[in-house]
KOLMI-976528 format. One line per 4 residues: number of its first residue (from 1); their letters; for each residue x negated, y, z negated of N, C-alpha, C. Coordinates in pm, whole numbers, m for minus. Atoms other than C-alpha are relative to their C-alpha. Last residue first. Example, Ala and Ser with C-alpha at 12.3 -4.5 7.8 and 13.67 -1.06 7.14 Angstrom:
2 = sa = 82/m119/6/m1367/m106/m714/77/109/m73 | m89/m119/0/m1230/m450/m780/m90/120/0
***
This chain:
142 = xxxx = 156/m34/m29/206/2268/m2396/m104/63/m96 | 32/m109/89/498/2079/m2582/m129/25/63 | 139/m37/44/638/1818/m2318/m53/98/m21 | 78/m125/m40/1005/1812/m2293/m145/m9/m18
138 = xxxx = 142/2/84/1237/1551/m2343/m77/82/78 | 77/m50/m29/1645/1599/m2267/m155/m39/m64 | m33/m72/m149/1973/1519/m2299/m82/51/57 | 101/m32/3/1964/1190/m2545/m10/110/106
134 = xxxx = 101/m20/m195/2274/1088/m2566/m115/85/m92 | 94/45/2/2369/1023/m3004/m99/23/159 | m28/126/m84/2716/1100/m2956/m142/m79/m8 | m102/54/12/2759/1385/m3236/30/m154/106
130 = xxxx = m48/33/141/2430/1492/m3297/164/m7/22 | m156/m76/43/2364/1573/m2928/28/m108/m96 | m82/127/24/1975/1441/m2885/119/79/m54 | m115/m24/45/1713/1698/m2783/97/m156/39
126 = xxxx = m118/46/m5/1377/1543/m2796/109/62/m26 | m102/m14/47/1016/1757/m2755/130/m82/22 | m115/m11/m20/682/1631/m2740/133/61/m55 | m38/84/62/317/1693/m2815/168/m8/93
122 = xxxx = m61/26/161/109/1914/m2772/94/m31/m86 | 80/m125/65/m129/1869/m2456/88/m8/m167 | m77/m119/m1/m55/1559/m2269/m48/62/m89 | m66/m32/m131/m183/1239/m2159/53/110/m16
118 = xxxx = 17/60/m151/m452/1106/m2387/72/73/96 | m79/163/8/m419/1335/m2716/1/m60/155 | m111/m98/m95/m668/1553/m2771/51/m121/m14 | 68/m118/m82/m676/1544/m3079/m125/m57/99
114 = xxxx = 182/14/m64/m544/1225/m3236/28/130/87 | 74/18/106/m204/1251/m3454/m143/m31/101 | 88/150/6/27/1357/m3158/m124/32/m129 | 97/m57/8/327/1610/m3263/m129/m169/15
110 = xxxx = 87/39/8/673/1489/m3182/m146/47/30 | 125/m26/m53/968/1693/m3214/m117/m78/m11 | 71/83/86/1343/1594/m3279/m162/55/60 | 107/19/m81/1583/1866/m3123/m110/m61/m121
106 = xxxx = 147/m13/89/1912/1874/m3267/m95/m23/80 | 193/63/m10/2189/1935/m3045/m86/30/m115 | 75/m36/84/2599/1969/m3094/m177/m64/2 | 37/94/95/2764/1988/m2763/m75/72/m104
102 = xxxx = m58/111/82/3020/2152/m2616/m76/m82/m47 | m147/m66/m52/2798/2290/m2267/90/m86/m120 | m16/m40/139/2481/2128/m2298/91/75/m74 | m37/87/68/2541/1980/m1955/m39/17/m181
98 = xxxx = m118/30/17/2616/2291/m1832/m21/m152/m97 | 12/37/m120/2287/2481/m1894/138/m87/m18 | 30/203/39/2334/2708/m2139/33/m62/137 | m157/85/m65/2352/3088/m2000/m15/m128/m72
94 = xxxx = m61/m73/m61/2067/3328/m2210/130/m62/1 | m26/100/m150/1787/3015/m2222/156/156/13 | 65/m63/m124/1599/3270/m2530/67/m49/171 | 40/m173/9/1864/3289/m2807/m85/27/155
90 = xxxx = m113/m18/m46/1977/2877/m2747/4/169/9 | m60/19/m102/1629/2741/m2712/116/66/29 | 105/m96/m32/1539/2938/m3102/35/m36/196 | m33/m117/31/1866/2780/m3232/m111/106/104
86 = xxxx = m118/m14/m27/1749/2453/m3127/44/142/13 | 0/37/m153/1413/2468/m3237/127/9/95 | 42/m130/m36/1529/2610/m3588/m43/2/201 | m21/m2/m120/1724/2319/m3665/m27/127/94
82 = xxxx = m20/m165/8/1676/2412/m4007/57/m25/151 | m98/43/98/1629/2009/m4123/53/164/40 | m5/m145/20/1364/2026/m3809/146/5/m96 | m147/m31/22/1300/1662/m3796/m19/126/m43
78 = xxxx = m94/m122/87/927/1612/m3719/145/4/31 | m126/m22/m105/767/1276/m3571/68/115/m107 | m94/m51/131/405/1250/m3624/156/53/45 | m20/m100/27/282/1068/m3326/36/22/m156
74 = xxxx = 59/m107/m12/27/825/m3198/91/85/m43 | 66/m18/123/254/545/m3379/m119/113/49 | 6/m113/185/512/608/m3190/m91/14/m80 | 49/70/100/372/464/m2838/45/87/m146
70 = xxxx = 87/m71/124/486/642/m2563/m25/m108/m121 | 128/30/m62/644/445/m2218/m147/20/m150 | 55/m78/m104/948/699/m2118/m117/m73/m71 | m30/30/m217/1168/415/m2281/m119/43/58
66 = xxxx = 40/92/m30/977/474/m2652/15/m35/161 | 151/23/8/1015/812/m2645/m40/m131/34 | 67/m63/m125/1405/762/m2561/m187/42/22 | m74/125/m87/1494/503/m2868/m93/97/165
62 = xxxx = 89/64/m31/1267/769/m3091/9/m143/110 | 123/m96/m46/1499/1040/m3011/m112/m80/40 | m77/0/m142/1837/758/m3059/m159/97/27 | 28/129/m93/1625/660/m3380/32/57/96
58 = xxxx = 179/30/m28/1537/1041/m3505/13/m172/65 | m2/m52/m80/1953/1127/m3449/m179/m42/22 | m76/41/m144/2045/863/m3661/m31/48/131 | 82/126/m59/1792/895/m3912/68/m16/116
54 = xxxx = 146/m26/2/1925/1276/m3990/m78/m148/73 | 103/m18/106/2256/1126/m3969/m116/41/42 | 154/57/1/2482/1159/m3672/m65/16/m117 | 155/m4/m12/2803/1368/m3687/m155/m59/m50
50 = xxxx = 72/105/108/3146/1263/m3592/m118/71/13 | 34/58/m105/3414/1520/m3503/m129/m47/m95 | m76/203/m3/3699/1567/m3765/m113/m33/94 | m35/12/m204/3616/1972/m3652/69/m135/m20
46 = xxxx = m101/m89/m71/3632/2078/m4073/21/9/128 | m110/13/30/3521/1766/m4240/82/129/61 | 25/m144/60/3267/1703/m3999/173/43/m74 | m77/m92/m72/3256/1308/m4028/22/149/m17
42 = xxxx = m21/m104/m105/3001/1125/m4108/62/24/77 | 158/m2/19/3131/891/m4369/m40/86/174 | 45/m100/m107/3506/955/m4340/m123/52/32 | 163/m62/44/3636/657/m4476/m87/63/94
38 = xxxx = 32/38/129/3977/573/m4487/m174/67/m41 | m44/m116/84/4015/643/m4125/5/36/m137 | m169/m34/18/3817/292/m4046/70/136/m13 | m71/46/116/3473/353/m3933/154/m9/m37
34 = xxxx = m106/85/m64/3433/447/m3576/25/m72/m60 | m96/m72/m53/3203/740/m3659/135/m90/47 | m47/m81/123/2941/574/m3842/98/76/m6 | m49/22/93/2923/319/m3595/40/61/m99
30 = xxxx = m117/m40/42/2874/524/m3299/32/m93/m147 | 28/m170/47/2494/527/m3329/179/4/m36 | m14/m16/135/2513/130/m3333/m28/120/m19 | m100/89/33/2326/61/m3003/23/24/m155
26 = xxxx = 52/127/112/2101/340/m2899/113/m93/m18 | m35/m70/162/2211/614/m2679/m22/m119/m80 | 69/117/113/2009/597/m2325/107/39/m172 | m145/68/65/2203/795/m2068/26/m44/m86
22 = xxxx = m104/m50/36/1951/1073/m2037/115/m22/m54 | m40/m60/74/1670/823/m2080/126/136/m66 | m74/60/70/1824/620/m1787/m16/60/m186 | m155/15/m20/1778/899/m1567/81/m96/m94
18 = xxxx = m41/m91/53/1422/1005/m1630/159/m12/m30 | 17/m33/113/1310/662/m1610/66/103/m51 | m76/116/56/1444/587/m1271/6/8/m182 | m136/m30/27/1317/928/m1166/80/m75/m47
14 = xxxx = m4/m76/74/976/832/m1274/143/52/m34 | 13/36/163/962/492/m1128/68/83/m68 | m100/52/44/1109/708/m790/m2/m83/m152 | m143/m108/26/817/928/m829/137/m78/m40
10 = xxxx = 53/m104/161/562/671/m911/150/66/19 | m18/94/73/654/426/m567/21/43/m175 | m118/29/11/653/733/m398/85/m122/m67 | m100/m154/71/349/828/m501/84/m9/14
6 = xxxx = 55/m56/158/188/495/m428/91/64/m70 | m119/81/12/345/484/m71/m34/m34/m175 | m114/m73/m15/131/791/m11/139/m74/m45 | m70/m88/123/m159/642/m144/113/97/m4
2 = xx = 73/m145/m39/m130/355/125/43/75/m145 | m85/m117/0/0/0/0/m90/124/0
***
């Protein structure tokens, strides 16, 4: 195979990847939400809509790191309990892009523990909508 059929062999990989981490939601995210009515373990008591645990939203984050290939144990994985990342995306992007449109996002961040780190500069970013668990995005931190 020529290096042209290479790259296209990569790209599509890549887009195959990119596409199923968007869809990717872990198995067992809805459980906490599809508890009996009786028990309203995350649920927002003033929308009724379900929301994700702190761990919930760092598996479905770390469910999509893993897909795209990464190894967890090069990172430190931050939960922003302020959700300041978030907040700080939603002041500077202006319009939201549609598919973030109605949802609730946390953004999980991964910082690599070896300087430099093999393939990228500083680290990663995960948004994951705290109410379904999707994964809608990963970003690499320059």
């Amino acid at each position: 195979m020529d290096s042209s059929g290479k790259t296209q062999l990569w790209l599509l990989s890549l887009l195959l990847a990119c596409v199923a981490v968007i869809s990717c939601r872990p198995l067992g995210l809805q459980s906490v939400c599809e508890k009996s009515e009786s028990n309203s373990s995350g649920k927002d008591a003033d929308t009724g809509k379900c929301t994700l645990s702190k761990e919930q939203v760092i598996d479905a984050a770390n469910a999509a790191v893993r897909l795209h290939g990464w190894n967890l144990e090069d990172f430190d994985v931050i939960y922003d309990e302020e959700n300041t990342e978030w907040k700080r995306f939603l002041s500077d992007v202006g319009t939201l892009p549609p598919e973030y449109e109605g949802r609730d996002c946390h953004i999980v961040t991964y910082k690599p523990r070896v300087r430099p780190p093999v393939t990228f500069g500083g680290g990663l970013e995960v948004t994951v909508d705290r109410n379904s668990g999707a994964v809608l995005g990963i970003g690499e931190i320059q």
